[in-house]
BARO-409136 format. One record per residue (C-alpha): residue number from 1; residue in one letter; x, y, z. Coordinates in nm, 2 decimals. Example, Ala and Ser with C-alpha at 12.3 -4.5 7.8 and 13.67 -1.06 7.14 Angstrom:
# residues 2
num,residuo,u,v,w
1,a,1.23,-0.45,0.78
2,s,1.37,-0.11,0.71
# end
This chain:
# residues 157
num,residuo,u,v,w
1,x,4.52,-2.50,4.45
2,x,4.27,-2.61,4.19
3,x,4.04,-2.35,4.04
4,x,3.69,-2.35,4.09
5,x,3.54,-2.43,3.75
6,x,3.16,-2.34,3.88
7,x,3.36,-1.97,3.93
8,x,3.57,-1.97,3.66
9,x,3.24,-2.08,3.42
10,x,2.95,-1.88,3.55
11,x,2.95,-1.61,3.33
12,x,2.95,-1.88,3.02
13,x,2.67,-2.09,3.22
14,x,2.47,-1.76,3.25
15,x,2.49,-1.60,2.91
16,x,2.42,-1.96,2.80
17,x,2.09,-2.02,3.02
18,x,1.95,-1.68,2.97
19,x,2.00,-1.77,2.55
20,x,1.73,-2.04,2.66
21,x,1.53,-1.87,2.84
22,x,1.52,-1.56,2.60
23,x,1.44,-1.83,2.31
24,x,1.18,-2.05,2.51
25,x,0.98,-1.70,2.65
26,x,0.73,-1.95,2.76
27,x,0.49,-1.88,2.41
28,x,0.38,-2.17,2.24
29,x,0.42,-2.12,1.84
30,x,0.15,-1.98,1.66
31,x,-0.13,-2.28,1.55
32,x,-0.18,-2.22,1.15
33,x,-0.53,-2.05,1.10
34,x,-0.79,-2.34,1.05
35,x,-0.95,-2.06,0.81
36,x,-0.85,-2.05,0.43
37,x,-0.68,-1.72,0.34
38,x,-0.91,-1.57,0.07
39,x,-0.81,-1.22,0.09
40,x,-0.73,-1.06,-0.23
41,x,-0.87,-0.96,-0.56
42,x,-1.07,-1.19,-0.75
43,x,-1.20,-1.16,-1.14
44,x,-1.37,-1.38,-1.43
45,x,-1.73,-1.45,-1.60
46,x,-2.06,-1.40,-1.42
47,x,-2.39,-1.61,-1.63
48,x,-2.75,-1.47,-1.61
49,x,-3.03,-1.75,-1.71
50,x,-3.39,-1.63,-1.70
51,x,-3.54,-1.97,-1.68
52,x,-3.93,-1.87,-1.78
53,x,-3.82,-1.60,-2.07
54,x,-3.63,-1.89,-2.30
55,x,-3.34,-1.67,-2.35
56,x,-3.01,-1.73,-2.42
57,x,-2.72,-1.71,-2.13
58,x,-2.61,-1.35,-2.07
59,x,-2.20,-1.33,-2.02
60,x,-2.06,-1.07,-1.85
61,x,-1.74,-0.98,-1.61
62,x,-1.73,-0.99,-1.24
63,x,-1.49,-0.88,-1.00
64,x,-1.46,-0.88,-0.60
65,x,-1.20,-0.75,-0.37
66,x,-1.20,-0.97,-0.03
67,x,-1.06,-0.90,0.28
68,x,-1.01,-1.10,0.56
69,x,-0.93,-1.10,0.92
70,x,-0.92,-1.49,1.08
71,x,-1.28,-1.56,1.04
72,x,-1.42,-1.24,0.92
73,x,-1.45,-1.14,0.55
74,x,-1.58,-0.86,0.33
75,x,-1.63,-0.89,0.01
76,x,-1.72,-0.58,-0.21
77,x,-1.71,-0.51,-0.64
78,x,-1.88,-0.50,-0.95
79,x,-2.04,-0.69,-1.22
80,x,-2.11,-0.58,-1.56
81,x,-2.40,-0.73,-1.72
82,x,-2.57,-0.55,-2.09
83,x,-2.29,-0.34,-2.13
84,x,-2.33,-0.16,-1.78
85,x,-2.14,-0.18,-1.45
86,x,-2.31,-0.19,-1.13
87,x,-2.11,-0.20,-0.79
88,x,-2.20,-0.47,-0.55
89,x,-2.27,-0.38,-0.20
90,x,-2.00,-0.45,0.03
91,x,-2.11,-0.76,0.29
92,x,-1.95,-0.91,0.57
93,x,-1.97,-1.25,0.75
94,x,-1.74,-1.52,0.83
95,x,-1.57,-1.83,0.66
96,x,-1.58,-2.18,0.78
97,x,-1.25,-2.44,0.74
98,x,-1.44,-2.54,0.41
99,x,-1.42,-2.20,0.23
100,x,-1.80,-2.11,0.27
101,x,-1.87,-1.79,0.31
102,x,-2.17,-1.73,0.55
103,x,-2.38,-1.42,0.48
104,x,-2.51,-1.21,0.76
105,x,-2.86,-1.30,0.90
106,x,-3.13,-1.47,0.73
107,x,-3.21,-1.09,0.49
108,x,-2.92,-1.21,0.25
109,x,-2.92,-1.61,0.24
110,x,-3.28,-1.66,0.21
111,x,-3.46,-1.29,0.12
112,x,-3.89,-1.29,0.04
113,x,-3.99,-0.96,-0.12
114,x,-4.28,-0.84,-0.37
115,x,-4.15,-0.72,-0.67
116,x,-4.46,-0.53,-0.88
117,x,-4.35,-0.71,-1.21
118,x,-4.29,-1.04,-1.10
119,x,-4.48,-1.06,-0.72
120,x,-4.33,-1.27,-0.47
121,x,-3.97,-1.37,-0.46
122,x,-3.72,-1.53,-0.24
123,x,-3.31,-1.52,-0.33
124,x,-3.10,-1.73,-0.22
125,x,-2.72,-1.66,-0.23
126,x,-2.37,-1.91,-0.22
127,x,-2.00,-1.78,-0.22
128,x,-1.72,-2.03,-0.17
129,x,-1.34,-2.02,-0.17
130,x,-1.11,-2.27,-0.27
131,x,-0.77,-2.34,-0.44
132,x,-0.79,-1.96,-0.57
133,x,-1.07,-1.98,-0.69
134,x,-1.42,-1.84,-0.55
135,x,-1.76,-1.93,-0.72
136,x,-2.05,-1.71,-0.68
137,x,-2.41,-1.84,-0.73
138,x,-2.76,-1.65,-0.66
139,x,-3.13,-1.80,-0.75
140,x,-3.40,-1.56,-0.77
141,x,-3.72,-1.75,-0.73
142,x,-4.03,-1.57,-0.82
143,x,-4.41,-1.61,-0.85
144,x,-4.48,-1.45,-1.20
145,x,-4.13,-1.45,-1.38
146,x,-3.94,-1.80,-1.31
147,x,-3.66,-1.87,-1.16
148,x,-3.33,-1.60,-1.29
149,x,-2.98,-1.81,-1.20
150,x,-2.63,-1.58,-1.19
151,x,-2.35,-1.77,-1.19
152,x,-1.99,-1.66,-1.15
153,x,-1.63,-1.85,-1.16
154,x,-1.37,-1.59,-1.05
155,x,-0.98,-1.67,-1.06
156,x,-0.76,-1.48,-0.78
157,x,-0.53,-1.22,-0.94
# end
């Protein structure tokens, strides 16, 4: 009498097929984020230029810590300009494929306030990400003063 090979192999053929079906669980692999990942700590030179006063540049140091989650990031730190540090308030928006960091609502992008010294004033505000590298800008337009421009290149750590 001949064996019966589809009885003699079944336990091979089943450990076999449930290897498949434990490896192909039916999940697709996960697509790579479209968002850069910027999370981390960031550090270099921030530039102040008071357009309307004819002074010189003013260095100083700035540093942010980012965190991120997909879209979402918050970026907090400090800058020290003339020898003093100040903390920066902590902000969170989003990120685009590009890097650009998008600030909440209009109040941070594009701000018009009266200052008593120099009256009427709008800011406007730029943070981008890319190849480890974020750069900072923030124009201060204002009726009585000029224009004040802070720059910053920052380096990941």
């Amino acid at each position: 009498m001949r064996p019966n090979l589809l009885t003699q192999d079944m336990p091979r053929l089943l450990l076999g097929l449930a290897i498949v079906v434990a490896a192909c669980d039916g999940s697709s692999p996960a697509a790579p984020s479209p968002y850069p990942d910027v999370a981390g700590a960031y550090s270099g030179t921030v530039v102040l230029v008071v357009d309307e006063l004819g002074q010189e540049p003013i260095n100083g140091t700035m540093r942010i810590d980012v965190t991120q989650s997909g879209s979402q990031v918050t970026v907090s730190g400090s800058m020290s300009l003339f020898g003093e540090t100040e903390e920066i308030g902590t902000v969170t928006g989003t990120i685009n494929e590009a890097g650009e960091f998008m600030f909440p609502g209009d109040s941070f992008v594009s701000e018009a306030a009266n200052d008593p010294d120099c009256g009427e004033h709008g800011v406007t505000m730029s943070l981008v990400f890319s190849d480890g590298t974020a750069t900072f800008g923030q124009v201060v337009e204002t009726a009585e003063c000029g224009q004040f421009r802070l720059n910053a290149t920052l380096t990941k750590e």
